[in-house]
N, C-alpha and C positions, 0 to 999 in steps of 0.2 A: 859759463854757468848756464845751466839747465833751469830756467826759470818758467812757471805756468804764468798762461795769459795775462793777469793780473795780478802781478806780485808787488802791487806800490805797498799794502798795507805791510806787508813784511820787510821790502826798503824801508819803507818811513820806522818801523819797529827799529830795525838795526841801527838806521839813522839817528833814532835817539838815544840810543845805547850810546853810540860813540861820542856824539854833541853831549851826554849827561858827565861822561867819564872824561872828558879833556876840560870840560869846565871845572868837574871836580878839582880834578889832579893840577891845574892853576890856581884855583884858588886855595889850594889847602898849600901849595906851595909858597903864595904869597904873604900870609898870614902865620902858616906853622899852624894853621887849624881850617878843617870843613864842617863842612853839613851844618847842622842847624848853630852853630858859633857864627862862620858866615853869612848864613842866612839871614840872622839873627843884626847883624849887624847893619846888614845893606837896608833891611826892614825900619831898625830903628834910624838911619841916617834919613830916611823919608818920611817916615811917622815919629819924629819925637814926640816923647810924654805919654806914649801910652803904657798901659798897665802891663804886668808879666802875666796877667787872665789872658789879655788877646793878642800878645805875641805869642805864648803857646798855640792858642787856637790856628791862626796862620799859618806856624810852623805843622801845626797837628801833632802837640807835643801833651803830654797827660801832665796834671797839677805837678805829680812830682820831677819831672823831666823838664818842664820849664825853671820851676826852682833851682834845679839843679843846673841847668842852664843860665840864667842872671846871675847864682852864685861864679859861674866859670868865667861870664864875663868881666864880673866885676873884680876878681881875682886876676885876671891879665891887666885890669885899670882901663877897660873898654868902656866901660856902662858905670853909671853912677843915678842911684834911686834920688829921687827928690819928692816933695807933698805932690799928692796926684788931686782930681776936679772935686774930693771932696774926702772928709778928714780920716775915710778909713785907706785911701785908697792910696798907692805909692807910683809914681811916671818914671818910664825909663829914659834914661838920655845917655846917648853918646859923649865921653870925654876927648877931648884934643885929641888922644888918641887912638878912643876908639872911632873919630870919625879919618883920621889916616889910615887906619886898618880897612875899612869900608871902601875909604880911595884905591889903596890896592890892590883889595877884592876885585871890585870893579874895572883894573886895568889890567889886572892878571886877565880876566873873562874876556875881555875884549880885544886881545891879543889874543888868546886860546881861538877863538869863535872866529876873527878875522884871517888867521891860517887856516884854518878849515871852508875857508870860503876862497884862498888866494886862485885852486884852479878851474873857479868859476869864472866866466866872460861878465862883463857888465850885466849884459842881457840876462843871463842867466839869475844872476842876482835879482835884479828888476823882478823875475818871473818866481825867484822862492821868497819875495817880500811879498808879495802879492797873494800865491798861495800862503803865505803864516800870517798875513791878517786876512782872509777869508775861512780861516782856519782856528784862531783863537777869537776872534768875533765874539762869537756866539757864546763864549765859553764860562762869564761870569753871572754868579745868581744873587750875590751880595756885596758887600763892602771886604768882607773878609777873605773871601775868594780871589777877589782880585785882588787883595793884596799876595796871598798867598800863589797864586799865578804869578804875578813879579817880583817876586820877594830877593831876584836874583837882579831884576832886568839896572838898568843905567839907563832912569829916567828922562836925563838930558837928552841922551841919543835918541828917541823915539819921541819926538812932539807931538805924531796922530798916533797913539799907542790904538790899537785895535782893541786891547781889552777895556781900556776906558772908555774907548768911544763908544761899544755893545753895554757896557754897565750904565754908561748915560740913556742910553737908548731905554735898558730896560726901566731902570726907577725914573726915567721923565724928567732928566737934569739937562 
């Protein structure tokens, strides 16, 4: 391959092409559903009780696409509305089985992501964890961003998440 001087930005491009499309293609496997169903679910397995307003938002989904969206969960028996913080508002939560769907998600992704990492050396690794938190750092400007930034991620695996740690930084937590 004929590559000019400095072609990381076009690796890293390509690179997320294929990291975006193997994660997909696992997760929609493990569930029998992607994209914002998904999302949707790993979201709410971290944030119970929030509204279908700011799960759309996260997602970047418009009024009626979220709707449409809580309707589909809750028709698979994933999600179940209950009284939200005050009498007009409704909290979403995960059912017994929408939080095993979540689980799945979740190990589908990390087996995708873990083969894609298998013919890197330790070191190597070391050196792409290193660049992807000097890398997403910087990257949150609110509450909703960074959720919407992890809305995929497996909270447990990441105890120094870089994106939390820039979001504390910026609001002074």
């Amino acid at each position: 391959m004929n590559l000019p001087p400095d072609a990381s930005p076009n690796l890293l491009g390509a690179l997320a092409l294929l990291v975006g499309s193997r994660m997909r293609s696992s997760v929609s496997a493990s569930v029998g559903a992607g994209g914002a169903l998904a999302e949707a679910l790993v979201v709410l397995k971290d944030q119970p009780g929030v509204t279908a307003e700011w799960l759309g938002q996260v997602l970047g989904l418009t009024q009626p696409g979220v709707a449409h969206l809580v309707r589909r969960l809750r028709e698979q028996g994933w999600v179940e509305r209950r009284p939200g913080a005050d009498a007009r508002s409704r909290a979403l939560h995960l059912t017994t089985e929408g939080t095993a769907a979540a689980a799945r998600i979740l190990h589908a992704r990390q087996e995708a992501l873990t083969a894609l990492l298998a013919p890197l050396t330790s070191e190597q690794r070391r050196h792409l964890e290193d660049i992807a938190r000097t890398l997403l750092h910087d990257e949150v400007t609110d509450d909703r961003s960074l959720a919407h930034l992890c809305r995929l991620c497996d909270r447990a695996r990441c105890p120094r998440c870089p994106v939390h740690a820039g979001f504390c930084e910026l609001t002074g937590d």
